[in-house]
C-alpha positions, 0 to 999 in steps of 0.5 A: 784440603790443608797439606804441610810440608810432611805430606809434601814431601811424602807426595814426592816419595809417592812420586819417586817411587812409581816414576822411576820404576816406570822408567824402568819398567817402560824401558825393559818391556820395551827391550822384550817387546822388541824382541817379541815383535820380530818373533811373531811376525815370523812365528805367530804361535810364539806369541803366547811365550813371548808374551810371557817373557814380555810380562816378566819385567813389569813387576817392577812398576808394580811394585812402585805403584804398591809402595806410592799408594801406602804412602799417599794412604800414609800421607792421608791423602785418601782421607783428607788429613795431610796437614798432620803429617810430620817432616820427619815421617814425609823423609821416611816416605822419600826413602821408601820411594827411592828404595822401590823406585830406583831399584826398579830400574832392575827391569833394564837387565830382566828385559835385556835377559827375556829378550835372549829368552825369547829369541832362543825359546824361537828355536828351541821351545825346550829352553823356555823353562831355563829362560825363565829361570835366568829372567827372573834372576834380576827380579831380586834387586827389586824385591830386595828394594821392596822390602826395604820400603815395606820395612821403613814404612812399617818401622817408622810408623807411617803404615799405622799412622803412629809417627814417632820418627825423628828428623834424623831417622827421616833421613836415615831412611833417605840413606837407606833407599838410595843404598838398595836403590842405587845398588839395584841399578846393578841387575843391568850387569846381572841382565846382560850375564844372564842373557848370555847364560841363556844363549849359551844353554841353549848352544850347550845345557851343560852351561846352565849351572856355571851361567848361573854362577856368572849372573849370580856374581853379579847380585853381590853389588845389591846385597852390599846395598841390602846390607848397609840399608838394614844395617842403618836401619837397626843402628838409627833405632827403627826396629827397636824404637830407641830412635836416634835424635843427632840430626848428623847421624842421619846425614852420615847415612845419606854418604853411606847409602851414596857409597854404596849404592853408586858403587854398586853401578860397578856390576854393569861392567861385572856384567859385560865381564861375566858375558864374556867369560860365559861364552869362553866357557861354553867353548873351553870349559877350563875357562870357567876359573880365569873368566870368573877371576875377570869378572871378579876383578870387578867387583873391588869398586863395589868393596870399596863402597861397602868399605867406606859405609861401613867405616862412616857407621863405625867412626860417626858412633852409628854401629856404638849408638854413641853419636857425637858427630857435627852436622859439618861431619855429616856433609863431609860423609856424602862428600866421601860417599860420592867419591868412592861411590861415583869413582865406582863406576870405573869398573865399566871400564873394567868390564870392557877391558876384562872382556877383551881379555878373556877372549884373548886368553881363551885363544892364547893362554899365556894372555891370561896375566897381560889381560889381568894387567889392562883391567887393573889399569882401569882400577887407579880411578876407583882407588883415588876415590877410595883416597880421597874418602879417607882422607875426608873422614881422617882430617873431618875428624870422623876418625879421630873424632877432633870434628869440624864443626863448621858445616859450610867446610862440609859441604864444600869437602861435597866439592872435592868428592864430586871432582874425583867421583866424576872424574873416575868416569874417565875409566871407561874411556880407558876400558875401551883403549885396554880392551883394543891394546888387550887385541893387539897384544894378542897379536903382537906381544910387542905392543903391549908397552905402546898399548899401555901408553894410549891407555895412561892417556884417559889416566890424566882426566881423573888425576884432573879430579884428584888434583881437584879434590886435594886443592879443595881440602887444601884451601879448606884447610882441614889437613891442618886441623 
């Protein structure tokens, strides 16, 4: 059977999609199966609920299974016509792969949710309604990765086998994916709410609606990512089919789906905030308003991501469909994307600290500001990445539209992004010094300065990054241009 690249690359896209949802399916089937195990070696009549709750997180490879045979079916890989396939049409196939594929690592957080489902549902049958109810919360990250599979299959003409996608628009479709794929990774967060919110209904059923609210924070970080994949989708052309034809314009959304969808990794911190704040609640009511603004404190990493996405789209002419970028610009936008978007990431140092510091204020309200203070401390690492972003789209000329055209300066602006962005992980390490000076603040208010101290130590390792980053641009010598 002849095959062309095109359906190479489709055959990749089938593979992404079924595998990493397997990944995820695998791993959050086996979080529940666990649970389920210990269960009914002591209560074998629970196996029926537990089973249940074990089915639950599998949808998910579903799901990938789904989009990797439309695209094989595309690709003609069932009627031996793969050679037809163009490049362009095989891009398209990766991005719905990623889209179904990565967001199925959402199963991670609906298996951590199920497992507390099954565990409270042991004691208390009567919770097994509420349990659901939280579990399937995180089923929407994939559903929304679905969705944007189905559209970029459908849009791009690979269902009807009516090719008409451009290489652009192919790789716009990559952009997409990993904008909803990626963010979807943030239902780990919104699982570890959720399996909080279920142990305290059960404790209190008052705490159903606010453990709702606290895990629904959480789905913020995956709407950014819905958002700037539709938001590509309808400025590329591919709902109307004034497809774009600027080869650069596609490589512009690969930054915007990168920032944004590594961004959204902020609401697995946002999460272990949430948890926190939920359990402070179920003891204090009048918690509920300070652990939402700890949660809250959160979700800026993701903001910024969004920020920077929707700057690229607007600076490039993606919003105005008046693109006159170089493909140099178009490298230098993943170089953006990757730095604010990796440097999103620190919000996990965030999320500890924050957690530490709404149980340190529910036993001392007068920890409320210090607490606040600690989290932001973890904040510096996302902001450097957010600066070196701007200044790659102001001195690239995605701002002032003076372009670089030399693309070899592009990809080495990808440098300066990956030095900040990674080094921004170093904020977690610096979540879990906050989060013990957060204690011993609370213990002795004159530790606070010490505390302090410790926690600047992480500091240096993402000024390592930002220093980095800088040098590159300097010897780049784009801030002259």
């Amino acid at each position: 059977m002849p095959i062309g690249l095109g359906a190479a690359l489709m055959a990749i896209g089938a593979g992404i999609s079924v595998g990493f949802s397997a990944v995820g399916a695998g791993i959050g089937v086996g979080i529940t199966g666990a649970a389920s195990a210990g269960v009914t070696s002591e209560k074998p009549e629970k196996f029926g609920a537990a089973l249940i709750f074990s089915a639950i997180p599998q949808t998910q490879a579903i799901y990938g299974l789904l989009i990797a045979v439309l695209i094989l079916l595309s690709a003609g890989f069932f009627g031996g016509t793969t050679g037809e396939v163009p490049v362009a049409a095989g891009l398209a196939g990766i991005g719905a792969g990623l889209a179904a594929g990565i967001a199925g690592f959402s199963s991670i957080g609906q298996g951590i949710a199920a497992a507390s489902g099954i565990a409270v549902t042991a004691n208390k049958p009567e919770m097994f309604g509420r349990g659901v109810v939280f579990s399937v919360i995180c089923e929407t990250q994939a559903i929304y990765g679905l969705l944007v599979a189905i559209l970029l299959l459908v849009f791009s003409g690979l269902l009807s086998g009516n090719f008409t996608v451009t290489a652009a628009v192919g790789l716009a479709a990559v952009g997409c994916g990993l904008a909803v794929g990626l963010s979807g990774v943030s239902a780990i967060g919104q699982g570890i709410a959720a399996a909080s919110g279920i142990s305290s209904t059960a404790e209190n059923p008052d705490m159903f609606g606010r453990g709702v609210v606290f895990a629904a924070i959480c789905e913020t970080q995956a709407i950014y990512g819905l958002l700037v994949a539709i938001l590509v989708m309808s400025f590329t052309g591919m709902f109307t089919g004034d497809l774009i034809t600027t080869l650069a314009a596609g490589v512009v959304s690969v930054g915007c789906g990168l920032a944004v969808g590594f961004a959204g990794f902020s609401a697995i911190g946002q999460g272990i905030a949430a948890a926190a704040g939920i359990g402070a609640t179920s003891e204090k009511p009048e918690m509920f308003g300070r652990g939402i603004v700890f949660a809250a404190i959160c979700e800026t990493q993701a903001i910024y991501g969004l920020l920077v996405a929707i700057l690229l789209m607007a600076f490039t002419g993606l919003i105005s469909r008046d693109v006159t970028t170089t493909l140099a610009v178009g490298f230098a936008a993943i170089g953006g994307g990757l730095a604010v978007g990796l440097a999103g990431l620190s919000a996990i140092g965030q999320g500890i600290a924050s957690s530490s510091g709404i149980a340190a204020t529910s036993e001392k309200s007068e920890m409320f500001g210090k607490g606040v203070v600690f989290s932001a401390v973890c904040e510096t690492q996302a902001i450097y990445g957010l600066l070196v972003a701007i200044l790659l789209m102001a001195f690239t000329g995605i701002i002032t539209h003076d372009f670089i055209t030399t693309s070899a300066v592009g990809i080495a602006a990808i440098g300066a992004g990956l030095a900040v962005g990674l080094g921004g992980f170093s904020a977690i390490g610096q979540g879990i010094t906050c989060s013990s000076g957060i204690a011993a603040t609370a213990r002795r208010p004159d530790a606070m300065g010490r505390s302090l101290v410790f926690a600047a130590m992480s500091e240096t390792f993402a000024i390592f990054g930002l220093l980095v980053a800088i040098l590159i641009m300097f010897g780049l010598g784009i801030f002259s241009v």
